[in-house]
C-alpha positions, 0 to 999 in steps of 0.5 A: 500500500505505501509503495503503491503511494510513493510509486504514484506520488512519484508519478504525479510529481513528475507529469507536474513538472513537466507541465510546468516546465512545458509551460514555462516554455510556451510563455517563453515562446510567446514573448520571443515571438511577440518581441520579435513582431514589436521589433519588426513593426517598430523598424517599419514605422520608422521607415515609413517616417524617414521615408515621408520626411525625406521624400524618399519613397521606396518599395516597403520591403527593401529595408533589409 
């Protein structure tokens, strides 16, 4: 009986943490990801404003 209880207590322990760390990750990801849109959306705005006050307008991909 207290094997049974320590077999499963060791189980429940290890799918948590997995969920845990699982977890973790997604929320890791999901700031990476929306990082990396903020960033990519702020460089286009400022090139959208060089390109107005300059006059120079050019194809909107080409600021690589």
């Amino acid at each position: 009986m207290i094997l049974s209880i320590i077999i499963f207590g060791a189980v429940f322990l290890e799918i948590w943490l997995y969920r845990k760390l699982e977890k973790i990750k997604e929320v890791n990801t999901r700031k990476r990801m929306l990082d990396l849109i903020r960033t990519d959306l702020r460089r286009k705005i400022r090139f959208i404003n060089d390109s107005s006050e300059y006059k120079d307008y050019k194809p909107f991909f080409t600021d690589v």
